[in-house]
DRENZADREN-312832 format. One line per 5 residues: their letters; for each residue z, y, x of N, C-alpha, C. Coordinates in steps of 0.001 Angstrom, whole numbers, plus 500000, padded with zeros to 6 digits. Atoms other than C-alpha are relative to their C-alpha. Example, Ala and Ser with C-alpha at 12.3 -4.5 7.8 and 13.67 -1.06 7.14 Angstrom:
BEGIN
AS = 500000/498810/500890/507800/495500/512300/500000/501200/500900 | 499940/498810/499180/507140/498940/513670/500730/501090/499230
//
This chain:
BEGIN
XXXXX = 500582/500671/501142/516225/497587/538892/500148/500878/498760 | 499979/499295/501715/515079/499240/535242/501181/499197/499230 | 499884/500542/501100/517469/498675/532680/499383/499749/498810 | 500501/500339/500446/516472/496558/530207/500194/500216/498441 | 499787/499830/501261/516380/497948/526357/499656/499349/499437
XXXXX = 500524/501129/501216/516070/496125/523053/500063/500878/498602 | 499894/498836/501897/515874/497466/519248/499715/498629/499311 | 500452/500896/500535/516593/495236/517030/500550/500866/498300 | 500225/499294/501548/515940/496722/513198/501132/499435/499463 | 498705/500592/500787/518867/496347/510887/500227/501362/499213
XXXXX = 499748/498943/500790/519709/499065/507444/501153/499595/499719 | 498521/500432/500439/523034/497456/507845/500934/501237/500583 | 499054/499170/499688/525824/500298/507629/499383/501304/500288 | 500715/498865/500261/523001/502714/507250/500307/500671/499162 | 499941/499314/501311/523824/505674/505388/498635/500190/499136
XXXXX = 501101/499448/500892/521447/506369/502507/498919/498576/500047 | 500986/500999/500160/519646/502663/503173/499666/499545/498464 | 499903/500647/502176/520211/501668/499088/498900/501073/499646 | 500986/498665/500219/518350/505261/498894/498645/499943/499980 | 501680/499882/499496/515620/504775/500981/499402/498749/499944
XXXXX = 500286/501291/500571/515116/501267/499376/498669/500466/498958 | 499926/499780/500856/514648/502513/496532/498837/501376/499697 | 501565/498904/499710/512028/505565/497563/498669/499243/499877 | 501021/500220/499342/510009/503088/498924/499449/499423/499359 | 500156/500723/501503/509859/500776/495569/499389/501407/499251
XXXXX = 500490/498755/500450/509104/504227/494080/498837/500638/500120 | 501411/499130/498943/506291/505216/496386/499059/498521/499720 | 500893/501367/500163/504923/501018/496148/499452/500254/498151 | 500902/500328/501437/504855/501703/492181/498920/501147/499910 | 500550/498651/499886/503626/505220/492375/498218/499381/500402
XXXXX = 501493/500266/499637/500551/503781/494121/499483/498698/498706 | 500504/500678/500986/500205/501048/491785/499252/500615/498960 | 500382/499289/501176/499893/503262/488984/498548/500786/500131 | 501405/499700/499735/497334/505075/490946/498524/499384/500114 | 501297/501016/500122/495379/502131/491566/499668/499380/498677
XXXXX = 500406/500504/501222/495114/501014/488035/499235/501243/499493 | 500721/498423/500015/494282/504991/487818/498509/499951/499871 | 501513/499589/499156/491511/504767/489905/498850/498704/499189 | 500403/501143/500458/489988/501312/488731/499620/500155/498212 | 500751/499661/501513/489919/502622/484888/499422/501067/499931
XXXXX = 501124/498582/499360/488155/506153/486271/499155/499638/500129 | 500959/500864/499420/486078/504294/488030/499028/499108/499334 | 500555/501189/501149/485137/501604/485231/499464/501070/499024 | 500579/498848/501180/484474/504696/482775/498736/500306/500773 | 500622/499448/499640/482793/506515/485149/498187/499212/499998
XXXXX = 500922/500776/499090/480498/503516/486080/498858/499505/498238 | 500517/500636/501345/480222/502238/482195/498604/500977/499316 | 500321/498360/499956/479479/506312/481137/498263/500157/500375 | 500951/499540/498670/476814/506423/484228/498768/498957/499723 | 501316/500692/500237/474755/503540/483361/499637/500268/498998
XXXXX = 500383/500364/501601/474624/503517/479756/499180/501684/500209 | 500810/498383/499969/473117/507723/480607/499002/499226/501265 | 501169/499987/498811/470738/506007/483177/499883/500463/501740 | 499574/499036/498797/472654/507930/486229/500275/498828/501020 | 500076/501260/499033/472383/505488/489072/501068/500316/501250
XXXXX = 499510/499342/499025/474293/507815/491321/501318/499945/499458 | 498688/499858/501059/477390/507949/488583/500579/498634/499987 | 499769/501555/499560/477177/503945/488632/500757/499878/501304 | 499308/500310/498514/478074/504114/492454/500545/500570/499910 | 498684/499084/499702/480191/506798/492720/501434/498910/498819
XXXXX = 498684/500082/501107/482314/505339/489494/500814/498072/500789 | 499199/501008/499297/482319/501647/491572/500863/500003/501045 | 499453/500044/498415/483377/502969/494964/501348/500655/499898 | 498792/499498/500725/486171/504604/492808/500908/498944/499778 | 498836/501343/500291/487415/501481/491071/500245/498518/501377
XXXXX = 499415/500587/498456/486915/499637/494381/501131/500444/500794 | 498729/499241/499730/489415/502136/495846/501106/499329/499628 | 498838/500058/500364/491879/501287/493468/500078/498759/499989 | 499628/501699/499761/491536/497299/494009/500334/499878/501526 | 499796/500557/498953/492125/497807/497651/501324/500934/499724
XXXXX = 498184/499831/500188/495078/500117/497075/501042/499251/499641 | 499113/500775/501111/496600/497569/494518/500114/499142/501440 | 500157/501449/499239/495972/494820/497273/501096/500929/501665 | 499240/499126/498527/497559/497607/500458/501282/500197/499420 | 498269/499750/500737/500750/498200/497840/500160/498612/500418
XXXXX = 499010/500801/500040/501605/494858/497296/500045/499031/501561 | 500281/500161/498673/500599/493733/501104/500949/500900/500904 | 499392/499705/498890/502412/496307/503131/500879/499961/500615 | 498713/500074/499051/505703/495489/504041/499756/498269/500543 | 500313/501157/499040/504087/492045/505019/499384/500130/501282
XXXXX = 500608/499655/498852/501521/493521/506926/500880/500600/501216 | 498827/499525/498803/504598/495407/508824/500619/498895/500471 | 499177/501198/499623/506791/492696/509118/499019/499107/500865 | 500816/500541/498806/503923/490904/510707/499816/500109/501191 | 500406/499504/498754/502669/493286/512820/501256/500220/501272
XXXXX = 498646/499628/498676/506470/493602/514428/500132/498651/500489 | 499899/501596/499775/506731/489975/514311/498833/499311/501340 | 501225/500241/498786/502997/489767/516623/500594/499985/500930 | 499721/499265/498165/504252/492201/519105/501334/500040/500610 | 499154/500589/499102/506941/490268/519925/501726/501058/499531
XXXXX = 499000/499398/500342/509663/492285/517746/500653/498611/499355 | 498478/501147/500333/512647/489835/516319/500488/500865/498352 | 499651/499116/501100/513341/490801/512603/501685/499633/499431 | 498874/500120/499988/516830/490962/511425/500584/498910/499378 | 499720/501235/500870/518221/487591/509976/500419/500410/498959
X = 499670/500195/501496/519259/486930/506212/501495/501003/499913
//
């Protein structure tokens, strides 16, 4: 008979976990910032593009600030979407 493995996630007694907390808050604002970035690029670009008649400057400047509304929405979403997706496939997340 196979033995039978398990993994069950836990940053308890992890070295450097406070660390790599703290990256990852870093890296979630980091994108934020980008997506507000992109979304006032985007809004120029688009404002800019019509008011000159450029129809091509219009789209390009929306599909820009669109960008940065789905980034904003993938930052503050992804450690749900993880936690989910472990949670689907039958992973067990670490209690309180």
């Amino acid at each position: 008979m196979i033995a039978q493995v398990s993994a069950q996630p836990s940053a308890e007694g992890l070295p450097g976990a406070e660390f790599i907390q703290t990256l990852l808050d870093w890296l979630a604002q980091i994108a934020l910032w980008g997506a507000v970035g992109s979304m006032l690029l985007g809004g120029a670009l688009a404002g800019y593009s019509n008011w000159h008649g450029n129809s091509y400057g219009v789209s390009q400047g929306m599909k820009i600030a669109g960008g940065g509304f789905v980034g904003a929405v993938l930052a503050a979403l992804a450690a749900t979407i993880v936690n989910a997706l472990f949670s689907a496939a039958g992973g067990t997340a670490p209690g309180p």
